[in-house]
N, C-alpha and C positions, 0 to 999 in steps of 0.2 A: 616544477609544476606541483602546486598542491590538490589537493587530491582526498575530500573526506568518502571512503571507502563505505559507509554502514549508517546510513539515514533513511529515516523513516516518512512518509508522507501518506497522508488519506486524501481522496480526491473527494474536493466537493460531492459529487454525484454519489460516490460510495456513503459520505457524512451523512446527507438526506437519508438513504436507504438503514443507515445506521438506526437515526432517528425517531425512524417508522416503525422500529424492533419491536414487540414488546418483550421477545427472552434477551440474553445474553447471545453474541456480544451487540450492544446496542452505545447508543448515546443519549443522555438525558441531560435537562436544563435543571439547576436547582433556582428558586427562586430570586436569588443576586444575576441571573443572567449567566449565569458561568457553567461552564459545563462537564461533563462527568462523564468517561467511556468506561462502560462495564463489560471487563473481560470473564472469562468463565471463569477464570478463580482468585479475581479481584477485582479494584477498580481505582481508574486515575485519574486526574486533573487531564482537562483536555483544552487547548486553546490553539488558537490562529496560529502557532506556529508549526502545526502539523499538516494545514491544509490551506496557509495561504501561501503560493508560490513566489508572490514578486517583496511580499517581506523576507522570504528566504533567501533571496538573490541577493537584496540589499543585506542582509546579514553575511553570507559568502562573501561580500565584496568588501564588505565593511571586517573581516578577521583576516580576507585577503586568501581566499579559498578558491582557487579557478575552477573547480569542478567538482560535482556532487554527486555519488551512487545510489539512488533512492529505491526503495523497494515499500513493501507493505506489509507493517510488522505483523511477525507471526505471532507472537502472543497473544496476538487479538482474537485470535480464535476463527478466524473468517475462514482460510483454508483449510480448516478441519470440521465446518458444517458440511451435514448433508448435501449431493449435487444439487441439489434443486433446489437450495439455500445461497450455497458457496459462488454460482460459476454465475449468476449475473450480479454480485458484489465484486467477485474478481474482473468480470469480462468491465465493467465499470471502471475500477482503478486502471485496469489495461489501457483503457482506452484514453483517458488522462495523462497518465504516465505517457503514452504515443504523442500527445498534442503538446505536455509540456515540453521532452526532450526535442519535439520542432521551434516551439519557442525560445528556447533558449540552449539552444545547439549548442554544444560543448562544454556545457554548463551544469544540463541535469543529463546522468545519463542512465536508465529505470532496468533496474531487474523485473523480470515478468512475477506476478502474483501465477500460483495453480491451483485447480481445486484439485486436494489430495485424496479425496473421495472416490475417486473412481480416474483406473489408471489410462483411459482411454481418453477419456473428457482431458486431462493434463497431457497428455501429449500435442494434443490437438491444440489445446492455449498455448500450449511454450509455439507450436510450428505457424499460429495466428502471430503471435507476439513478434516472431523471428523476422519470417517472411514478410508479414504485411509492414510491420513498424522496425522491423532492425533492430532488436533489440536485442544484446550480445548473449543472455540466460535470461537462468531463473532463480530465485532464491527459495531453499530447501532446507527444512530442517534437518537438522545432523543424526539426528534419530527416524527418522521418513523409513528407511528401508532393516531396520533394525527388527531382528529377528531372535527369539531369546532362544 
């Protein structure tokens, strides 16, 4: 069984919210239509294939990839704004990530997003994500609890 371990995916509903930013991290159109994610200390080319799911499936199928671990890249910066920034972008891709891993059972299977702002608010999403959607964790930076 193959098995790509470390993929990324923004949910529509997160994209919009993106959109609406006007700090960092956000998403912007240049005028060719194309578009642009600004993370807090850069910025990238951003296209469909980060948030459209059934071109992703067809691509898995098409390299012959039975299964996909998706999560929501941390570099973006999303899980390290303020709570009251962070937890309804994150509770957003959650909730996405829940609907697509029903959609295509076996196929995606989503690391919880947390906001790492406040350690109560994250337990409570990994125990939403768990419980309610089965979802097996979370993905955590490697530095999270790193103390000098």
């Amino acid at each position: 069984m193959a098995i790509d371990f470390h993929a990324h995916y923004i949910a529509p509903k997160l994209m919009e919210m993106l959109e609406a930013r006007q700090q960092n991290p956000r998403v912007s159109h240049k005028p060719d239509g194309s578009m642009l994610y600004h993370m807090p200390v850069s910025t990238l080319p951003y296209s469909s294939a980060y948030y459209d799911m059934t071109q992703r499936i067809d691509y898995l199928d098409h390299v012959g990839m039975e299964t996909q671990v998706i999560s929501l890249p941390g570099l973006l910066g999303i899980d390290y704004l303020p709570l009251e920034q962070s937890l309804p972008m994150i509770k957003a891709s959650n909730d996405d990530f829940a609907v697509q891993s029903v959609k295509y059972k076996d196929r995606i299977v989503p690391l919880a997003a947390l906001p790492l702002a406040d350690n109560t608010a994250m337990l409570d999403e990994l125990k939403r994500c768990v419980e309610n959607f089965g979802f097996f964790g979370a993905i955590l930076p490697n530095n999270l609890f790193f103390v000098a």
